[in-house]
N, C-alpha and C positions, 0 to 999 in steps of 0.2 A: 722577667723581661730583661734587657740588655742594657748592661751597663755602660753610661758614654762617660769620657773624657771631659773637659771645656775645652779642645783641641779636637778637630776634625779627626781625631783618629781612634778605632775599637781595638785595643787589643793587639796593635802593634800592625792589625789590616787597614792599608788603606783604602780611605773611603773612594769611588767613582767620582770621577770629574762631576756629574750632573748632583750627586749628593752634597760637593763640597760646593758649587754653584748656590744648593739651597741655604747650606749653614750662612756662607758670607752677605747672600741677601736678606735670613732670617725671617722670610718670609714666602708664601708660592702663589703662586695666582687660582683661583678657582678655576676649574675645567668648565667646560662651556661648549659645545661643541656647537651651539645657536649662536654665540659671542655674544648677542646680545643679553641670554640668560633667560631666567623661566621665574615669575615668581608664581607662578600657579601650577597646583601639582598635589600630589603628598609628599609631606616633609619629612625623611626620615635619617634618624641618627645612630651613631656607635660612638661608645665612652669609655674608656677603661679609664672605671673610678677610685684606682687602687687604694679599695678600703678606705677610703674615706681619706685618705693620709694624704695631705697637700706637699709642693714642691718643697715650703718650707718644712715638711716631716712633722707639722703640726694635726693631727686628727679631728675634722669638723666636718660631720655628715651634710648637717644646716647651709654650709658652703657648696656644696657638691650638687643640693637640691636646688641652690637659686640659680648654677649654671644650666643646669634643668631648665628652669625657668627662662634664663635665658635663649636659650634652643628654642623652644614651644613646638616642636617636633610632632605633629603625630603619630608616630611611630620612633622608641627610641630604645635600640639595643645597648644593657649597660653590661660590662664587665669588672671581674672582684666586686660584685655588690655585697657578697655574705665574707664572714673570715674563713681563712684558709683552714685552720687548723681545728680541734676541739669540737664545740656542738655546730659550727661553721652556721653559726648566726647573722643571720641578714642584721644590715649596719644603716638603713635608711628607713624613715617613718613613710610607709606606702600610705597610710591614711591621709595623711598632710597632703604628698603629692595628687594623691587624688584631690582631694577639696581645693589644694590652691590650684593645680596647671590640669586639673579634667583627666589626668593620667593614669589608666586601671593596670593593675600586672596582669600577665597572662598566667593562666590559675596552673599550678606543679603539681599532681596529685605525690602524696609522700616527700615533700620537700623539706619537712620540722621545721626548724624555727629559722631556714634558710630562704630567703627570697627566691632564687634561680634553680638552676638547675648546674653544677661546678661553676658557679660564680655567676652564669650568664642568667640573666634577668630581661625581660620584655615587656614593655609597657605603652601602652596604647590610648588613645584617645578615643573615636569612635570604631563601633564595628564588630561583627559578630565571628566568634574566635571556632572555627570546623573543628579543629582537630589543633591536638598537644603532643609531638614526638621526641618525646628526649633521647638522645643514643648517647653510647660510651664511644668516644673516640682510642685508638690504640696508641702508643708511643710508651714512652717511661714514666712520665708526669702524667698524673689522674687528669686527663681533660674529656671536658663535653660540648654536645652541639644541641641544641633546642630548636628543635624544627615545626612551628607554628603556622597553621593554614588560617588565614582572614580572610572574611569578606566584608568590605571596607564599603560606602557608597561610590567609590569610585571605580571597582572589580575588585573580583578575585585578588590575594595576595596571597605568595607563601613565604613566612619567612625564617631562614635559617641565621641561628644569632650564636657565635662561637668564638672562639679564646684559643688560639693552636699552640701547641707547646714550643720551648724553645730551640731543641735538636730539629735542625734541616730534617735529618729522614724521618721524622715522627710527625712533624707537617704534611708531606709529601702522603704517607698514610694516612693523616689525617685527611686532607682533601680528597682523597680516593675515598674512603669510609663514607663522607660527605655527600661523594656524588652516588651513590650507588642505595645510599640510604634515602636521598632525595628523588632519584627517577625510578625507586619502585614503588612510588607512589603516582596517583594520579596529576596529570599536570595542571600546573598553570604558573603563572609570570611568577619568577623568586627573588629574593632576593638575600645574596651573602651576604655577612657584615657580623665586624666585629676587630679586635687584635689580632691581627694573623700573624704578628712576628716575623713579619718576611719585609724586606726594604731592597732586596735586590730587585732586579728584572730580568728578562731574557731566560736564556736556557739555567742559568745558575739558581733562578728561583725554585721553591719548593713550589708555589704555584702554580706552577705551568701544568698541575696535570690537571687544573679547573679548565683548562683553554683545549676545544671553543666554546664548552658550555657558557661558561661566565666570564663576565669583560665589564668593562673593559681594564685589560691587564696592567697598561701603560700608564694609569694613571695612579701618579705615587706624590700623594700629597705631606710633605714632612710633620708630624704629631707626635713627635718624642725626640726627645725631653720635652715638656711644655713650653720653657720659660725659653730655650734657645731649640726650634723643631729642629733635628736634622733628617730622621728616618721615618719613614713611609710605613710604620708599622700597622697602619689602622688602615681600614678598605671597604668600600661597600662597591662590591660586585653583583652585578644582575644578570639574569637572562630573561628575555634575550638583553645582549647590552644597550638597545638605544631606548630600552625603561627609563633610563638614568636620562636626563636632559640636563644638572648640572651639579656638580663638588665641590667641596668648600670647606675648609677647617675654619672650625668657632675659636677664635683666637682672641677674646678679648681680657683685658686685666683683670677678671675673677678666674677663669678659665685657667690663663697662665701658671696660678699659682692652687688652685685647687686639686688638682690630681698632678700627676708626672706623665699625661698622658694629655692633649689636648682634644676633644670630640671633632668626628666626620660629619660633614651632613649632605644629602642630596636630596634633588626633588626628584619627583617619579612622575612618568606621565602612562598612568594605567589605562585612558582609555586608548592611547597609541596599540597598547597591547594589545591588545582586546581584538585591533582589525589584523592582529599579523597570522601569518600560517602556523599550525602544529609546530611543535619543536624538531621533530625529524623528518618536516619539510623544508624550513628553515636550515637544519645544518647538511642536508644532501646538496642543500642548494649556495650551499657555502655561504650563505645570509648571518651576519652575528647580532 
């Protein structure tokens, strides 16, 4: 992940008017596209909980699972949940979080002693799990995408839970692999989510080649650094995009200082989906 400054600047690039907008108010507003906001729906999250290792570079798994708690997510994609290196051994007691927050993994066949699938990990609340796809993403750095079909009480779900590397064209790869591993399967409503390492927008993002499958693109909510967000590194995209009814960074003083990453969350409204057209009637018709 990318290294920031305490100065709005990376590397000697300056950041965007709208990015230095968010450092100086250090804060963003949730998206909302209802304004008034949605609390009913499913609740679902993205965390890169790099390894357990808080802002202070102190290592405490027990911290990482009460922000869990805090979320109460039904559905919650985490990131770095095992170590990178070695027997790359998962670093959170999955027993606990079931018993205390109802939160089951989604099962890896051949994962050893690793929770996820290259870090990404998925855990659920209710709901019966169709199918388990894990693919190899290409790029330089070993990364993966875990692509998991649910059906939830409230419909169908598919979800794609992933960690993109941090070289532009190996993202860019990465989300072509993504979609192509995603729509030769059978459809229904998905959702992206996870680190994507991308904080630009417009034509300079690696993104853009998820558009118009998944949206919505424009919303870049700052979750890194924790303790002061600047960058929109974390994302939960859907298709089609008006699943998503509202976004929000979990920013509260455990959060802050728990990971170097603060968690996404949005609600979903599955049965919206449910009444819409197929997907390549939806985008012939330029519908997103």
């Amino acid at each position: 992940m990318p290294m920031l400054n305490d100065t709005p600047d990376r590397g000697g690039e300056r950041l965007p008017a709208r990015i230095l907008s968010a450092w100086r108010q250090k804060k963003a507003a949730p998206y909302d596209p209802a304004r008034g906001g949605a609390s009913a729906g499913t609740l679902i999250a993205s965390y890169n909980v790099h390894k357990c290792v808080g802002a202070d570079k102190r290592f405490d798994p027990a911290r990482v699972a009460e922000v869990i708690r805090e979320i109460n997510a039904d559905i919650i994609a985490l990131q770095e949940a095992d170590r990178r290196f070695g027997e790359r051994a998962g670093l959170l007691d999955l027993l606990r979080l079931e018993r205390e927050n109802g939160l089951c993994p989604v099962p890896i066949t051949g994962r050893g002693n690793g929770h996820g699938w290259h870090g990404n990990l998925i855990l659920f609340r209710e709901g019966i799990v169709r199918d388990v796809h894990p693919i190899k993403l290409p790029g330089v750095e070993p990364r993966g995408a875990l692509v998991v079909d649910l059906d939830l009480n409230a419909g169908p779900l598919r979800i794609v839970a992933t960690h993109l590397g941090l070289l532009r064209r190996s993202r860019a790869q990465q989300a072509e692999a993504i979609l192509s591993a995603v729509y030769g399967r059978h459809e229904r409503p998905t959702v992206l989510l996870g680190d994507l390492n991308e904080w630009r927008l417009g034509r300079r993002s690696s993104l853009q080649n998820l558009y118009p499958d998944f949206g919505p693109l424009t919303v870049a909510l700052p979750s890194f650094p924790s303790r002061m967000p600047v960058l929109a590194l974390d994302r939960i995209l859907a298709d089609p995009h008006d699943l998503i009814s509202r976004i929000e960074v979990h920013a509260t003083p455990l959060a802050r200082v728990a990971s170097d990453h603060l968690p996404i969350k949005a609600r979903m409204d599955l049965t919206r989906a449910a009444s819409l057209p197929p997907r390549e009637v939806r985008l012939a018709a330029g519908a997103r």
